[in-house]
C-alpha positions in Angstrom: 51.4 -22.2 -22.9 53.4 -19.3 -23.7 53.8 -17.2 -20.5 55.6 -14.0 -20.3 57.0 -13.5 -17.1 55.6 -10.2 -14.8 58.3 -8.0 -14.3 58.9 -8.3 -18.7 55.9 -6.4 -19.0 56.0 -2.7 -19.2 54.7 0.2 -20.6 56.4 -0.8 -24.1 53.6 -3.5 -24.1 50.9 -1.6 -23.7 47.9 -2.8 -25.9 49.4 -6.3 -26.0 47.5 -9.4 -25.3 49.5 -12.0 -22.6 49.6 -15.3 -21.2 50.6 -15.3 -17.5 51.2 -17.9 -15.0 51.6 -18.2 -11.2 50.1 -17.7 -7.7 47.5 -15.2 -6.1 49.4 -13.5 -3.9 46.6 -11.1 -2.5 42.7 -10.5 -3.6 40.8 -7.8 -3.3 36.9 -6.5 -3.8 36.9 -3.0 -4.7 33.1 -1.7 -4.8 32.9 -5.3 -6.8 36.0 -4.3 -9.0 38.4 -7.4 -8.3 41.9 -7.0 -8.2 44.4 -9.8 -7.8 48.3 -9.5 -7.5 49.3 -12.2 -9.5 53.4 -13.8 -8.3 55.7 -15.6 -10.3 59.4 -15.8 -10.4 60.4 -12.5 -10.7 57.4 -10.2 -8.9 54.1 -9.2 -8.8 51.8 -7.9 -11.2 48.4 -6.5 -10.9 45.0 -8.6 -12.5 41.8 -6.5 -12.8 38.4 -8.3 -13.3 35.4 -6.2 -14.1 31.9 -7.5 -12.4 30.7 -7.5 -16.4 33.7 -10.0 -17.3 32.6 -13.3 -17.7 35.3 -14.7 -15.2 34.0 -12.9 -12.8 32.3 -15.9 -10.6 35.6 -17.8 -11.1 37.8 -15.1 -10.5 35.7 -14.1 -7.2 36.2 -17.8 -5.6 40.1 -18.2 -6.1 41.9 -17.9 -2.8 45.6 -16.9 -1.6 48.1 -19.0 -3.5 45.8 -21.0 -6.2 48.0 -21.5 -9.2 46.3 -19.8 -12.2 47.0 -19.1 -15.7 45.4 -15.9 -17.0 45.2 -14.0 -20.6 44.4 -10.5 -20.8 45.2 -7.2 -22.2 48.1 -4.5 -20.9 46.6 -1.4 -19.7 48.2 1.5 -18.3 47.4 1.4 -14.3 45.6 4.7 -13.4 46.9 4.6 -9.9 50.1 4.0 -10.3 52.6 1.6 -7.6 56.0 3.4 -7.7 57.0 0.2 -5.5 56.6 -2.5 -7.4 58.4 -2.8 -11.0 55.1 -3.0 -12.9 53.6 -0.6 -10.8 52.1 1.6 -14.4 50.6 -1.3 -15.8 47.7 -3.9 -14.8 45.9 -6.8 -16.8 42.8 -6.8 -18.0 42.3 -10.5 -17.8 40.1 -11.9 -20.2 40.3 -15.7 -19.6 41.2 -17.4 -16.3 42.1 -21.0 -15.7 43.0 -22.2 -12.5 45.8 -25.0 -12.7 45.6 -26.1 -8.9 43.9 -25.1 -5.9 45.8 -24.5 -2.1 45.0 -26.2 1.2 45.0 -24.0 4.4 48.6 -22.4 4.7 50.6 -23.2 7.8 51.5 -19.7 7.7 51.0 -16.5 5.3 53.1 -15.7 2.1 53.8 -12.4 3.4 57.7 -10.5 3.7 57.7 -10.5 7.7 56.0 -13.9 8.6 55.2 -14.5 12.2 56.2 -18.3 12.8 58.8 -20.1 14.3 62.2 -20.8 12.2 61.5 -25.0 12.3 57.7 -24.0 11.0 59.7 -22.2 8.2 62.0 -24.9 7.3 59.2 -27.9 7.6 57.7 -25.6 4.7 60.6 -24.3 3.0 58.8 -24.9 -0.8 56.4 -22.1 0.7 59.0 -20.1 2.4 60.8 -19.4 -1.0 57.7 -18.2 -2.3 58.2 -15.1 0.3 60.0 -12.2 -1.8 62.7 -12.1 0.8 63.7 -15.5 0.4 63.0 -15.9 -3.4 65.6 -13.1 -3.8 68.0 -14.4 -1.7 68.0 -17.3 -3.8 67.5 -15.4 -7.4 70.6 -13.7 -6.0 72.9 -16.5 -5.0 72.9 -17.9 -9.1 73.4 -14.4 -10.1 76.6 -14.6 -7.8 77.4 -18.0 -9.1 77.4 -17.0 -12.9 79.7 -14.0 -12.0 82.3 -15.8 -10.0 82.3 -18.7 -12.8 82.3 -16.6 -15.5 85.4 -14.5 -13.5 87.4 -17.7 -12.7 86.8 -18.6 -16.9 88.0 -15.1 -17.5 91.3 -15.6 -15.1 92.4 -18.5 -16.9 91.2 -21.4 -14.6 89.7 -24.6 -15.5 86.6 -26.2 -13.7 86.9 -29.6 -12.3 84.3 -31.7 -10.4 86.2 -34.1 -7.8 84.4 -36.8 -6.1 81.9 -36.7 -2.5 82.7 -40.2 -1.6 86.1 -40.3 -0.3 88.1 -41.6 2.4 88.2 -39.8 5.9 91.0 -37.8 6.8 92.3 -37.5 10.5 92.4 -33.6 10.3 90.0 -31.0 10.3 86.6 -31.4 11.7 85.0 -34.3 12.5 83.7 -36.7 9.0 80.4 -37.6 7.5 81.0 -41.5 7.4 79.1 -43.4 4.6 78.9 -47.3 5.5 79.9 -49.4 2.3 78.0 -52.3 1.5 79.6 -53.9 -0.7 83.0 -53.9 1.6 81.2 -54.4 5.3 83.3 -52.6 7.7 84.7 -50.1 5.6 83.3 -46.3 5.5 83.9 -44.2 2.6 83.4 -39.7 4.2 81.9 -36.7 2.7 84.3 -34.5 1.8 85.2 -31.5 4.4 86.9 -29.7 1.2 88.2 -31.0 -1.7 92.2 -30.4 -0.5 93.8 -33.7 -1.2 92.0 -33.8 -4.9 92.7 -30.4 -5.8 96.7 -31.1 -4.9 96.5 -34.2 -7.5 95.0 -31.8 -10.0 97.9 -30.0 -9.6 100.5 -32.8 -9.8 98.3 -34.0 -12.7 99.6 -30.5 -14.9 95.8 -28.7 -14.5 97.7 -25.6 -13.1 94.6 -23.4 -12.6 91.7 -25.4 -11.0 88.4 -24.5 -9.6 85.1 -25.7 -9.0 81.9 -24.7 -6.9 82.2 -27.4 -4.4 80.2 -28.6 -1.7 81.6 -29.6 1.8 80.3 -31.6 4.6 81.5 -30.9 8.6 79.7 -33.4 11.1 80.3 -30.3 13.7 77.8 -28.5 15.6 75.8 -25.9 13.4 76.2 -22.2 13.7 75.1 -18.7 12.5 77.8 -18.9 9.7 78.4 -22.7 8.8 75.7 -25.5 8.7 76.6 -28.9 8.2 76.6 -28.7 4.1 78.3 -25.3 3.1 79.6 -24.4 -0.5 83.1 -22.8 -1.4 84.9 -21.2 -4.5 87.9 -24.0 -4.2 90.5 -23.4 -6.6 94.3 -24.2 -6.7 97.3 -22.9 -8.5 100.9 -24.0 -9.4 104.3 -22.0 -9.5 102.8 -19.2 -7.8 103.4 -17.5 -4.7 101.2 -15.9 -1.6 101.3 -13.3 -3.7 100.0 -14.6 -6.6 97.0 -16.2 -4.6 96.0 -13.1 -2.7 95.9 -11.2 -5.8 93.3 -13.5 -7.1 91.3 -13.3 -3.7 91.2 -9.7 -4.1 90.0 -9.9 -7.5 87.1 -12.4 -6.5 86.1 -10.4 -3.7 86.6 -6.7 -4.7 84.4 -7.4 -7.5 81.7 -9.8 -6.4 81.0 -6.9 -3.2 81.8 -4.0 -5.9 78.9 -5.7 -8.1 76.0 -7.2 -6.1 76.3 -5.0 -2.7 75.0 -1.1 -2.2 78.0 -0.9 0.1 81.3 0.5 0.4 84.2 -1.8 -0.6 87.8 -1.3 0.9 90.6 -0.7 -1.9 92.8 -2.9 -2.8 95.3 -3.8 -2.2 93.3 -4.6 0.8 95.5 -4.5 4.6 97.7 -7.5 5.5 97.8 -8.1 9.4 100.2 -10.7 10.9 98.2 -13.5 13.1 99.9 -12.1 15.8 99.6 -9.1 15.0 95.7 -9.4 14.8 95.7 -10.9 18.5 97.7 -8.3 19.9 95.7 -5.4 18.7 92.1 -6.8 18.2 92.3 -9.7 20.2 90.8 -12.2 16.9 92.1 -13.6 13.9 89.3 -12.2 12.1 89.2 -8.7 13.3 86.3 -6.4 12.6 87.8 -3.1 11.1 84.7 -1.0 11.0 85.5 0.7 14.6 89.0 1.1 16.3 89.0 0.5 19.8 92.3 -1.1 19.5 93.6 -3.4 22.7 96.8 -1.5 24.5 99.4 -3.1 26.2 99.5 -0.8 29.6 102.1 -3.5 31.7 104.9 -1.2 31.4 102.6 1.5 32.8 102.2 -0.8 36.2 105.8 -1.8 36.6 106.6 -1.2 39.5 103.0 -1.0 41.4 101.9 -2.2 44.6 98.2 -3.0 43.4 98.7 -7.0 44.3 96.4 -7.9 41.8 98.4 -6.3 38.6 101.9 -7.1 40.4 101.3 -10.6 40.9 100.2 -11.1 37.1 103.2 -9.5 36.2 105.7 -11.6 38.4 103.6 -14.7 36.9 104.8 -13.2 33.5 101.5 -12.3 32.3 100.0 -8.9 30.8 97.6 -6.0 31.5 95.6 -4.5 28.7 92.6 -2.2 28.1 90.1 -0.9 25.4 89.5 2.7 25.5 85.9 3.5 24.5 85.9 6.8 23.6 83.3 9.6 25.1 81.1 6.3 27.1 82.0 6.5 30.5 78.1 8.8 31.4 76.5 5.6 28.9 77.7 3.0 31.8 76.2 2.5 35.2 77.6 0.4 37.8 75.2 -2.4 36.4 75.7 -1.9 33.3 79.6 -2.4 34.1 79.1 -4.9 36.5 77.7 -6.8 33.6 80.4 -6.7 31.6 82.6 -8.0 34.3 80.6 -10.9 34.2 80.5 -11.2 30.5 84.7 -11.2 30.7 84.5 -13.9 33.3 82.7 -16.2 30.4 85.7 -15.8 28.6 87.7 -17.3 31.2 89.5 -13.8 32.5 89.6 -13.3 35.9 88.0 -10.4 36.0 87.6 -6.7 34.8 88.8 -3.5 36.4 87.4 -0.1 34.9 88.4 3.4 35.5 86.0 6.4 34.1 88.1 9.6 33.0 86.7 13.1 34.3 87.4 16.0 36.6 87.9 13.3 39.3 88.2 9.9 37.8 86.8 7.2 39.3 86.2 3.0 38.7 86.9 -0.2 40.1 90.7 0.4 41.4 91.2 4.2 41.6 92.0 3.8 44.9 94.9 1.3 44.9 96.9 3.3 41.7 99.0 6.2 42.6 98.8 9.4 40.8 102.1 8.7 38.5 100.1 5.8 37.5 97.4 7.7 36.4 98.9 10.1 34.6 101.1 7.8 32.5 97.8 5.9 31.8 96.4 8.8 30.3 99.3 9.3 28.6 100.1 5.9 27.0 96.1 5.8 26.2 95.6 9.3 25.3 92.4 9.6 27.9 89.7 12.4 27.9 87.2 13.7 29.7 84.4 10.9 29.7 86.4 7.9 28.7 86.0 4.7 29.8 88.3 2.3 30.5 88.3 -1.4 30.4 91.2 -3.1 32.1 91.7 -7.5 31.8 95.3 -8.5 33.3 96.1 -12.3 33.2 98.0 -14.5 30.8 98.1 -13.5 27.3 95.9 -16.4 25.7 93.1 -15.2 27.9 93.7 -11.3 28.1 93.7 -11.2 23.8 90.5 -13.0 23.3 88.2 -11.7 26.5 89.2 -8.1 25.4 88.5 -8.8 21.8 85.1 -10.1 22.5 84.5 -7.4 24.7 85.5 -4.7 22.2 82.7 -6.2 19.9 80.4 -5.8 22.7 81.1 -2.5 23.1 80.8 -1.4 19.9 77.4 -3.1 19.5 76.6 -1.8 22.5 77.2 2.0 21.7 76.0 1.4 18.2 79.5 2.7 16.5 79.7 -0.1 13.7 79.5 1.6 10.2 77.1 -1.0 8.7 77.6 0.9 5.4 81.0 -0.6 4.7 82.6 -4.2 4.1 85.8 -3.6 5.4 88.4 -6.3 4.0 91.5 -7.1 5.1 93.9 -10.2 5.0 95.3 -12.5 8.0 98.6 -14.2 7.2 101.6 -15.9 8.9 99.6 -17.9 10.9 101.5 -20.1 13.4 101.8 -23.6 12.1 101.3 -25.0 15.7 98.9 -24.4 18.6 99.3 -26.2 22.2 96.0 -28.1 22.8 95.7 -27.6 26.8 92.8 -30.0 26.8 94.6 -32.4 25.0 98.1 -31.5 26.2 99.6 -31.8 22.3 100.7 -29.8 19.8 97.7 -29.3 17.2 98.1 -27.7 13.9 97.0 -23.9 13.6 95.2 -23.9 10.6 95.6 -26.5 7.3 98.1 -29.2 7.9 99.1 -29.2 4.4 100.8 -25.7 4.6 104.1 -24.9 3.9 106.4 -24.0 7.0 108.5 -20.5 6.7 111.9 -22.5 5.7 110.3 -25.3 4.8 111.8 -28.5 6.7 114.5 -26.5 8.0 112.1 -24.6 10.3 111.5 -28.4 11.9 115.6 -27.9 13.1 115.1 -26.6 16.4 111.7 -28.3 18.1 112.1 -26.6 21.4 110.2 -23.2 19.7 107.5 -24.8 17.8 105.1 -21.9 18.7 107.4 -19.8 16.2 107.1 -21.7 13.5 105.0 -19.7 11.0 103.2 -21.1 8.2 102.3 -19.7 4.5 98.5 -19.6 5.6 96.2 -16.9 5.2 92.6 -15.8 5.8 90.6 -13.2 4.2 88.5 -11.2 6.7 85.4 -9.1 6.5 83.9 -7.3 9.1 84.6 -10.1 11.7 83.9 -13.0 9.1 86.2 -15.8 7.7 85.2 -15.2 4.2 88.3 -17.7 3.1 91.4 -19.6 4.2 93.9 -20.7 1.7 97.5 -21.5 2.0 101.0 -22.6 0.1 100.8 -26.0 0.6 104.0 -28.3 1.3 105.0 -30.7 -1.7 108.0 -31.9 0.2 107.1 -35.0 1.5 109.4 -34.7 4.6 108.7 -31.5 6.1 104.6 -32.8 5.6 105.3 -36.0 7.5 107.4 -34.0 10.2 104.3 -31.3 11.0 102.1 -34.4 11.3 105.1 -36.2 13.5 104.5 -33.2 15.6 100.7 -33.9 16.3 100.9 -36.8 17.2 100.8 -39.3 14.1 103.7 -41.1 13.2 105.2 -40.8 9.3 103.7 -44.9 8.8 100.0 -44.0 9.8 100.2 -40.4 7.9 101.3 -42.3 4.7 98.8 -44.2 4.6 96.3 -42.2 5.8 97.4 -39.8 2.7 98.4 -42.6 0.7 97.6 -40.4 -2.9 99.6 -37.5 -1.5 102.7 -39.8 -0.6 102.8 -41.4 -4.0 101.7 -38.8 -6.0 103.9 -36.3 -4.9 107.0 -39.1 -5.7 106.3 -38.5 -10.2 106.6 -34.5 -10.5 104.6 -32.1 -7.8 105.0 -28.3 -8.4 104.6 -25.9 -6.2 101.2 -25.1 -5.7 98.7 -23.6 -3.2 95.4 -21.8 -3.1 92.3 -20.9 -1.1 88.6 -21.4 -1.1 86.4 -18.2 -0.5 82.7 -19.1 1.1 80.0 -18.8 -1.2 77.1 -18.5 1.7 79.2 -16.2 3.4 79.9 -14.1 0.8 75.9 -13.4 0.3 75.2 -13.3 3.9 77.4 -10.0 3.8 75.8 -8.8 0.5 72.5 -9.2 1.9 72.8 -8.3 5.7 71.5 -11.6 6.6 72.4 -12.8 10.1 72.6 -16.3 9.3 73.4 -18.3 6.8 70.2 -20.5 6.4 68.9 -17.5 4.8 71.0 -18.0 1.8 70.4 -21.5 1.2 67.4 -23.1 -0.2 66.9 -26.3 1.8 68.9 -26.1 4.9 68.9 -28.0 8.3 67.9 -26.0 11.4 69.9 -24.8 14.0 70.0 -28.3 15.5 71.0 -30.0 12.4 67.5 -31.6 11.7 66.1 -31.2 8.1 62.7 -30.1 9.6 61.3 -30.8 5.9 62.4 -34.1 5.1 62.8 -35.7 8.7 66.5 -36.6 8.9 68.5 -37.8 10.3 66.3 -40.7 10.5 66.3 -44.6 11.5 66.4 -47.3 8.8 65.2 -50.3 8.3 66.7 -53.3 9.9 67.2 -55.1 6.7 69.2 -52.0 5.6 71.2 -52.2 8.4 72.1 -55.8 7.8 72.9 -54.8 4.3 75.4 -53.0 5.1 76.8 -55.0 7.9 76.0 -52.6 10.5 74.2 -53.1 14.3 72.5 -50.1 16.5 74.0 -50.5 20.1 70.8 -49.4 21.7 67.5 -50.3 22.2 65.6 -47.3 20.7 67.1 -45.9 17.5 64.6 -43.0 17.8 
């Protein structure tokens, strides 16, 4: 068989006789003139079969999504399809031959399918055949080849590192893999490939990356299933600098390239963590829309409103969102809602004040007139602003006013959709206080570099100061990559561990190649690792990231298609040394 693909067929090959291959996508009976749009790889083309040809019988009984190979002459179409990419050309087939036949779909080959997402992903092999799919796909090696062929171009070196390793006590929780051949012992799928890519860099390799898988036995979500795929790559003798640059590169051009969208400069903006909280109330801000959170407390200093005074005394802070020109798009409903959607984010509540002739809200009555007019002031109100107040401590006010500025801006529709707005989150703290747990937890990667290094350990009474050479790049309210200078000295690692509860005996050998390794010759090194599905989630406005993947689990973590996770066999299980303790394995 030789087979030309469709969409390499054109008015240049006019005349020519070709051999095509590949599904029926639709059939119809024009007055007895049969037409068939015939799919393959790259798109449709258009089959004609004349009730004189002597196909015609065979041609007449194939059905939606027979495979078929077909010979026939290229004709210029007389009604042309400026929609399709062969729309001014058609196929006067000659012979037909039909390869296979199809049962009864589960559900039509068509763009906007009406089944549910589990149907979909029981039937993924005929999912892909839908265009949307099958370009999401086509796209994601197109995005591949570029960002290998870019980190070729910048000088680094591919390495594959292993997916049997050893679990690691930080991060998410491990895929374990029983060991048969050592009963008892597990090896894990990696999370990411951090502890090889450090020994890559102790072993001289400098410049490393690969395209590497990662596994995280966590609860599946719009952006990360349990299998995800990242551009890792590492660096020695560098600085933040140095790594950011590179991140810029990767991202600037893969968005410049593949996306119809507006790309932000670069340099793209640098916001400290704290920063970020303060004034968007997230670590991964969505720049598209201000709305910025203010800091009012000074404006209530000396008020007699018990509810904003006590905060205060109790040390705590009062801040509002502005949205500008909404207060006639909210009724008491509508706001009472809101209040109730703050409450889910643990604040105590929501006070509101709408800006007009005569303002009014939720606690006009208890604020005195200086009050109001130094609001306005400090928050530059208008006529037919709305304001959103949350007072409480500051780990709750932040992150119930960030949320809630997203809602708003949904809500009023003032998102620029037309624009990937980048920006990068550094200084992140090294250490967060786990109230759950009542410990100190690291921040971010445990394998980062302290501000200082070990001297920042000298004073343990303000570890919520101690920043960290950690960073994330941001777009439009998505982690699209964390990365970090990592800490090669061997003391100031085993201190942040110390820290969070693991003493420097367990942590060596828990990291047992870091420890010795880093003993013969570790440079400074660090690096990042920007998400592949993420990346073309943005590029093609898909909402979640099982779009972009071929086979992926649903949003429960089943593989609908191939039934796991499943039971096996209790001779299996002995193998390996292994007992279920229950009755029903399910």
């Amino acid at each position: 068989m030789k087979k030309v693909y469709n969409e390499t067929i054109n008015m240049k090959s006019l005349g020519k006789t070709v051999t095509l291959a590949g599904w029926v996508a639709k059939k119809r009976d024009l007055g007895g003139l049969l037409f068939i749009d015939l799919r393959d790889r790259t798109g449709l083309i258009q089959l004609v079969i004349n009730p004189e040809n002597k196909n015609y019988e065979l041609a007449n009984s194939l059905k939606n999504e027979y495979v078929i190979e077909v010979t026939g002459k290229v004709l210029e179409r007389s009604n042309k399809n400026p929609n399709l990419k062969t729309g001014d050309i058609e196929i006067d087939v000659e012979t037909i031959e039909i390869l296979n036949t199809c049962e009864e779909l589960p559900f039509p080959i068509v763009d906007e399918v009406n089944t549910s997402d589990d149907n979909r992903l029981k039937y993924r092999y005929l999912d892909i055949r839908r265009n949307k799919l099958r370009d999401n796909l086509l796209l994601r090696s197109e995005v591949l080849h570029f960002l290998r062929n870019k980190m070729y171009d910048l000088g680094f070196t591919e390495v594959q590192t292993p997916i049997l390793t050893a679990s690691s006590p930080e991060g998410a929780r491990d895929f374990v893999v029983p060991s048969r051949v050592y009963p008892g012992k597990f090896y894990a799928l990696p999370q990411a490939p951090q502890i090889y890519k450090e020994l890559l860099m102790v072993g001289g390799f400098e410049k490393y990356f690969q395209i590497a898988p990662c596994f995280r036995d966590e609860d599946p979500r719009a952006d990360r299933t349990l299998e995800f795929y990242q551009l890792d790559l590492e660096m020695s003798f560098v600085d933040e600098d140095d790594i950011l640059a590179v991140g810029e590169e990767i991202f600037y051009d893969t968005f410049s390239k593949f996306s119809d969208k507006k790309v932000s400069p670069r340099p793209f903006r640098r916001i400290q963590y704290n920063d970020a909280i303060d004034i968007y109330g997230s670590d991964k801000p969505d720049l598209r829309f201000g709305m910025e959170i203010k800091d009012i407390t000074k404006v209530f200093k000396d008020t007699e409103f018990m509810v904003f005074k006590n905060v205060i005394t109790d040390g705590g802070m009062i801040n509002a969102i502005v949205a500008k020109n909404a207060a006639d798009k909210y009724s008491r409903k509508q706001l009472d809602e809101l209040t109730e959607f703050v409450k889910g984010k643990k604040a105590s509540g929501l006070a509101y004040l709408k800006i007009g002739e005569e303002i009014t809200g939720s606690i006009v009555k208890v604020l005195t007139k200086k009050e109001i007019t130094n609001l306005k002031k400090e928050l530059g109100l208008k006529n037919n602003d709305l304001v959103l107040i949350v007072s409480g401590p500051r780990k709750i006010v932040k992150p119930a006013l960030g949320a809630l500025r997203l809602k708003i801006a949904n809500d009023l529709d003032i998102i620029d959709n037309n624009r990937l707005e980048l920006c990068i989150i550094n200084d992140f703290p090294m250490f967060e206080w786990d109230e759950k747990n009542e410990k100190w937890d690291f921040c971010h990667n445990p394998f980062s570099l302290p501000h200082d290094g070990i001297k920042a350990y000298d004073n343990l009474d303000n570890l919520e100061n101690i920043l960290a050479y950690q960073f994330d790049f941001v777009c439009n309210g998505n982690e699209m990559a964390s990365g970090a200078i990592r800490n090669h000295d061997l003391d100031s690692l085993a201190k942040g561990f110390e820290i969070v509860g693991y003493g420097r005996e367990e942590v060596e050998q828990r990291f047992k190649s870091i420890f010795t390794a880093f003993k013969y010759g570790c440079p400074p090194h660090g690096g990042m690792a920007p998400g592949i599905d993420r990346i073309l989630m943005l590029i093609k406005d898909e909402p979640n990231l099982r779009e972009v993947q071929a086979f992926p689990p649903n949003a429960s973590g089943q593989d609908m298609m191939m039934g796991s996770p499943s039971s096996i066999e209790d001779y299996q299980l002995k193998e390996l040394g292994l007992k279920i303790d229950r009755e029903d394995r399910g």
